[in-house]
C-alpha positions in Angstrom: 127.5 3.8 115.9 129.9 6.8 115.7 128.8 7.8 112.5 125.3 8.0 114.3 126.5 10.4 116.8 128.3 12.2 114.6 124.8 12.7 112.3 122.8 13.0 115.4 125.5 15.8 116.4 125.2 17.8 113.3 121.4 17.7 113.3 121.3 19.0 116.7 123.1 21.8 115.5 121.5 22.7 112.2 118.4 22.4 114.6 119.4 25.2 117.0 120.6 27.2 114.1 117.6 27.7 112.9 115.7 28.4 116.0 118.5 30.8 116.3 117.6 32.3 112.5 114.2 31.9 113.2 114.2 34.1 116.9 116.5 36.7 115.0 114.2 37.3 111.7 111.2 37.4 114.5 113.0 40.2 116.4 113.6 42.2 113.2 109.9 41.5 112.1 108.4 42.5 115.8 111.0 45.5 116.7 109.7 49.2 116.8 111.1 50.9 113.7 112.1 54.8 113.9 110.7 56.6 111.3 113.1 59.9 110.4 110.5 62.6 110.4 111.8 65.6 108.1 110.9 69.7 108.7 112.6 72.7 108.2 112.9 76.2 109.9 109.9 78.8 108.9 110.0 82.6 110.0 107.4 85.6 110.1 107.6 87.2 107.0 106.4 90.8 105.6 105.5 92.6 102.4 106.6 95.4 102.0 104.0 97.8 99.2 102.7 101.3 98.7 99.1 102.6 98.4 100.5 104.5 95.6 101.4 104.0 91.8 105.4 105.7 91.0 109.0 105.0 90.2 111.5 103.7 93.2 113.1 106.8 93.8 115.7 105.3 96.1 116.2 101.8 98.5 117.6 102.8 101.9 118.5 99.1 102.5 119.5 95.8 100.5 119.1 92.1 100.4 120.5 91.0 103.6 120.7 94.1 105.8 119.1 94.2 109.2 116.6 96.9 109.7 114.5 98.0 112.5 111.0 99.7 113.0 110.7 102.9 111.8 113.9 102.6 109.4 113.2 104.5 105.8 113.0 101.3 103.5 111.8 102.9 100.1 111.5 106.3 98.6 108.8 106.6 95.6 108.8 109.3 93.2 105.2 110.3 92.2 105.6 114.0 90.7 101.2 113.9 90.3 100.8 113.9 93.7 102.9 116.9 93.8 100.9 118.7 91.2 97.7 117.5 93.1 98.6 119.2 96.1 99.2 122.4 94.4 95.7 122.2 92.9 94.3 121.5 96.5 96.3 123.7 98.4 95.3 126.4 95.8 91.3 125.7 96.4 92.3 125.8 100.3 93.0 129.4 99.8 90.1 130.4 97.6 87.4 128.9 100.2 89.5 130.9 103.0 89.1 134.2 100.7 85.9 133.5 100.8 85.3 133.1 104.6 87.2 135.6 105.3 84.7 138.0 103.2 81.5 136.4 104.8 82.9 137.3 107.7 84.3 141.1 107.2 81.1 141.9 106.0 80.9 144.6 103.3 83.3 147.2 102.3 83.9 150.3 104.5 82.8 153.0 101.7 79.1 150.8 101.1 78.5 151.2 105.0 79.4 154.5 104.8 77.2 155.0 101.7 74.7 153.1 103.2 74.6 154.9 106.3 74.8 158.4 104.6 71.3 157.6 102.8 70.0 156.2 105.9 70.4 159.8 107.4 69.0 161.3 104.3 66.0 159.4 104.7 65.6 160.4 108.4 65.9 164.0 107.4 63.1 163.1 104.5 61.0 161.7 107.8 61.7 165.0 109.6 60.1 167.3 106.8 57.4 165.4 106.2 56.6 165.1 109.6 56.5 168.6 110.4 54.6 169.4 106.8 51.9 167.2 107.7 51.8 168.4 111.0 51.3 172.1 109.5 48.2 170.8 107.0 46.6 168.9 109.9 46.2 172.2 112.3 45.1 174.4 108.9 42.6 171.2 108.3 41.3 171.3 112.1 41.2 174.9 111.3 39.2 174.9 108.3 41.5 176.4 105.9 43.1 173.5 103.5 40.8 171.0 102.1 40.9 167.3 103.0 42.6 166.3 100.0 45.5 168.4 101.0 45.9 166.9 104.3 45.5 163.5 102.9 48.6 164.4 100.8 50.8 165.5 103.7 50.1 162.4 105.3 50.7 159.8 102.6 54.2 162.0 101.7 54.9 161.5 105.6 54.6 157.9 105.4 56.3 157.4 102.3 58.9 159.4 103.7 59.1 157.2 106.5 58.9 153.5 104.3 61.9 155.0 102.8 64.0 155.6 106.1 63.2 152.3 107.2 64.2 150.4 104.0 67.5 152.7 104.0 67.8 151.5 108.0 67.3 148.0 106.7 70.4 148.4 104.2 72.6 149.9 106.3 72.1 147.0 109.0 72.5 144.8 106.2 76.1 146.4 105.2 77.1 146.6 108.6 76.1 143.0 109.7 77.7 141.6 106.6 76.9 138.1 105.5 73.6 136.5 106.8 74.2 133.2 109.0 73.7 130.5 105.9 76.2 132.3 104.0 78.4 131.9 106.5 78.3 128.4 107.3 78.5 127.7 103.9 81.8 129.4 103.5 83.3 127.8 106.3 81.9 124.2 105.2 84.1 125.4 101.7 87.1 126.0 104.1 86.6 122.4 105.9 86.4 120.7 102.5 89.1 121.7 101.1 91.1 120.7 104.1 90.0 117.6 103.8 91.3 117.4 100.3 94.9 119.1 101.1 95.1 116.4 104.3 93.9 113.4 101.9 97.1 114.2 99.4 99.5 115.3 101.9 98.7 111.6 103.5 99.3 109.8 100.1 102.6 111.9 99.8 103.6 110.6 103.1 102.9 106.9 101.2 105.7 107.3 99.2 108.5 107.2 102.2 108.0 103.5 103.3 109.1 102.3 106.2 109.6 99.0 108.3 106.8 97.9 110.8 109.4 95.1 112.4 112.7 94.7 113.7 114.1 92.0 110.9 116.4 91.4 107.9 115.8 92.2 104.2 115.0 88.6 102.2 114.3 89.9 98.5 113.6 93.1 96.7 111.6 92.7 93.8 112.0 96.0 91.5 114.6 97.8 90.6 115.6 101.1 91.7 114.1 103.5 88.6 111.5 101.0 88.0 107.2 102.0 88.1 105.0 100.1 90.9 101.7 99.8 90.8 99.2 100.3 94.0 99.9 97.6 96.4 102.6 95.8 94.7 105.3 94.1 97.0 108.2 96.3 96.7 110.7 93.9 99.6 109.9 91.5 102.1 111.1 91.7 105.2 111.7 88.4 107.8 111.7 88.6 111.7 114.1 86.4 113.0 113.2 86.5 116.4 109.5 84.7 115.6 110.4 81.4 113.7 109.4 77.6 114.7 109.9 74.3 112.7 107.4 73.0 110.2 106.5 69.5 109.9 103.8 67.2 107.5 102.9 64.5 109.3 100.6 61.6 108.6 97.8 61.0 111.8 99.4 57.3 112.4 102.2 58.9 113.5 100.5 62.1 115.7 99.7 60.1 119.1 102.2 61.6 121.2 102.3 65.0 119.1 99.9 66.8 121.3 99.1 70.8 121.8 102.0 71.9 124.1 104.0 68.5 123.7 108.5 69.2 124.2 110.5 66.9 122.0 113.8 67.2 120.5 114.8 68.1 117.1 118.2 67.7 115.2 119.4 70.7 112.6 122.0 69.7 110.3 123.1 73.0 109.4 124.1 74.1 113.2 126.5 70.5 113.2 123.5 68.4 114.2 122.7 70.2 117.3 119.8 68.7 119.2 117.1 71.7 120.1 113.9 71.6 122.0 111.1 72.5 120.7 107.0 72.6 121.7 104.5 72.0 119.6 102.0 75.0 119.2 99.9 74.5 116.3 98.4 71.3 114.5 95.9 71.6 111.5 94.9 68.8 108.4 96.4 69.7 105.5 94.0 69.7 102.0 93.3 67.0 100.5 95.6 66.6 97.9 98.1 65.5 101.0 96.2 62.5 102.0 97.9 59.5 102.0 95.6 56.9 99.6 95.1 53.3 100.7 96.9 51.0 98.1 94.3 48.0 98.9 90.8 47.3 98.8 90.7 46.0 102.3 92.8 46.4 105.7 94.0 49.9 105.0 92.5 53.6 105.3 93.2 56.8 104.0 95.6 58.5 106.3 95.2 62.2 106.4 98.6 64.3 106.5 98.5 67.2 109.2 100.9 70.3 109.7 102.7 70.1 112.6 104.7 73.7 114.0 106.6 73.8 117.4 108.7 76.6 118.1 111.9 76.3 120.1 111.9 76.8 123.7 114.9 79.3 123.6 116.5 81.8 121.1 118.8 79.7 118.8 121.9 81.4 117.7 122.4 81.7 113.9 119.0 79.4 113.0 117.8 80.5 109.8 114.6 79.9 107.4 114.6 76.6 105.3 117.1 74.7 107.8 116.5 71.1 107.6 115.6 69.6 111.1 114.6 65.7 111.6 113.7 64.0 114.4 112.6 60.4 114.7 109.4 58.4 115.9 109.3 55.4 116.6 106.3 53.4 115.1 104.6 50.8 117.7 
């Protein structure tokens, strides 16, 4: 009978041991698991490039140093551009020459000239004038034939072709330059402004200088070395415009809304716990889709970026710092 007890006793305990087991391995089955979520710190970034082909002259900064807008950044050496300003600035000149002499008109000794046989011809006209007068009175007279008259006249009107032609001439030396001739010097002038402006801008290409307040990340050439158009020369990072970066698979975005505040940890800053709000969401490519591993019961699950930038300025947070934060999965 004792022994039974004792049996009975030690049954009764195995028994509520394993409930016990059972209940504990059923809470560790059912309970909510955090998931550590990993991201890191991202900032604006800028290239730095020229529109023009050279050598680095000189680098006014250097990996690391803070710069603001406006600062001198690069100096290119591009002795062509030099020479083609020369040639323009050269061609500037000649088209103004030319202007100018459309404008002056002609020399003071051809309107002089000019005027000179102008009054030569109007004494011509005078002679004539009175000559034919003479023959037409000893015509109405009787005395001189026709023929004679007729002579008179046509040496009167000759006379008088040639003042006007020598009129014409002298207007023509004292006016200078007809309208057309004009214009088309001063369209010479205008293009070749245009040219000396075009190369004067590219020479201003080869001072570079920063569009942001920021800090030099990485300089590419070296100082000596040739760049081609549009190559990056330095980029430049704004520290004052970063946010966290995180991939995150679309199981786990139901509370990651537009505008949704949660907290992030940063290892680097001694784990300090910042606030951050989300402010962009977009599906990755493809190639970060998560692939179902069975035929049946499981999806593809898409992987989306997820940014959020911190709600205030954090002290001495830079670019590729780790942050984490966890989600719980229901």
């Amino acid at each position: 009978m004792k022994k039974s007890n004792q049996d009975l006793r030690t049954g009764l305990i195995a028994l509520i041991v394993v409930v016990i087991l059972i209940f504990i391995v059923g809470i560790i089955i059912n309970r909510h698991e955090p998931v550590i979520i990993q991201g890191e710190a991202d900032a604006s970034e800028i290239r730095i490039s020229g529109k023009i082909p050279g050598r680095i002259k000189e680098f006014r900064g250097e990996e690391g140093s803070q710069v603001k807008a406006g600062d001198t950044l690069v100096i290119i050496d591009s002795p062509e551009l030099t020479a083609k300003l020369e040639q323009a600035s050269a061609a500037q000149n000649a088209a103004s020459a030319q202007d100018r002499k459309a404008n002056k008109g002609a020399r003071k000794e051809l309107i002089l000239g000019a005027f000179e046989m102008y009054q030569k011809a109007q004494v011509g006209v005078d002679i004539t004038k009175k000559s034919y007068d003479r023959v037409q009175r000893l015509f109405d007279k009787g005395v001189v034939t026709a023929q004679k008259r007729d002579e008179a006249e046509a040496q009167y009107k000759a006379s008088v072709a040639t003042s006007n032609a020598a009129k014409s001439q002298y207007d023509m030396a004292l006016n200078g330059a007809e309208k057309e001739d004009k214009e088309a010097a001063l369209a010479l002038v205008d293009r070749a402004k245009g040219a000396v402006n075009e190369v004067k801008s590219y020479i201003r290409e080869t001072t570079l200088t920063s569009p942001i307040n920021g800090e030099i990340t990485e300089i590419y050439p070296k100082c000596g070395e040739l760049v081609g158009t549009g190559a990056p020369i330095m980029s430049i990072v704004d520290l004052n415009d970063m946010w966290f970066t995180f991939n995150i698979r679309e199981d786990l975005l139901d509370d990651l809304k537009m505008g949704k505040t949660f907290n992030v940890k940063v290892p680097a800053l001694n784990n300090r716990v910042i606030a951050v709000k989300v402010n962009y969401i977009k599906a990755l490519a493809s190639y970060a889709t998560w692939k179902a591993t069975k035929t049946t019961g499981q999806f593809d699950v898409k992987t989306f970026e997820v940014r959020a930038r911190p709600t205030s300025k954090i002290t001495d947070l830079r670019p590729g710092m780790t942050a984490l934060f966890e989600k719980i999965i229901k």
